[in-house]
C-alpha positions, 0 to 999 in steps of 0.5 A, spaced: 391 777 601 388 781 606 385 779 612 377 782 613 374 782 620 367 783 621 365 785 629 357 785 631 355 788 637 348 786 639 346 791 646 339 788 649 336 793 655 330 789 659 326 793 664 322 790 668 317 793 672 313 791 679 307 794 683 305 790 690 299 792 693 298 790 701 291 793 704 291 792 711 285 793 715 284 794 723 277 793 727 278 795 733 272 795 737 270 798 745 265 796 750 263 801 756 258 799 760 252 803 756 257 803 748 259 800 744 264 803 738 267 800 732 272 803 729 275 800 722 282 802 719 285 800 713 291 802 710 294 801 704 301 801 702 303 800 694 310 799 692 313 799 685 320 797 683 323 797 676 329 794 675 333 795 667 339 790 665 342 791 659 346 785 656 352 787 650 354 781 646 360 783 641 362 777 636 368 779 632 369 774 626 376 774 622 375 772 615 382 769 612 383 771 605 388 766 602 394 769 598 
């Protein structure tokens, strides 16, 4: 008899997605002999990443059909 292959293929995608946020202050202060300043710097820095994988599975099943 005639043989029957099925193939299946499953392709799955995951994406993930990352944001990092660092805020850095800075307080600088300067004394003279009749001041006094404070001076204050923030800084913030955002990051973000994406990362995508895709995975493929491909499962090929032969289905013998006897004569």
């Amino acid at each position: 008899g005639l043989d029957k292959t099925t193939t299946t293929t499953i392709t799955t995608t995951t994406t993930t997605t990352t944001t990092t946020t660092t805020t850095t202050t800075t307080t600088t202060t300067t004394t003279t002999t009749t001041t006094t300043t404070t001076t204050t710097t923030t800084t913030t820095t955002t990051t973000t990443t994406t990362t995508t994988t895709t995975t493929t599975t491909t499962t090929t099943t032969n289905t013998n059909k006897p004569s």
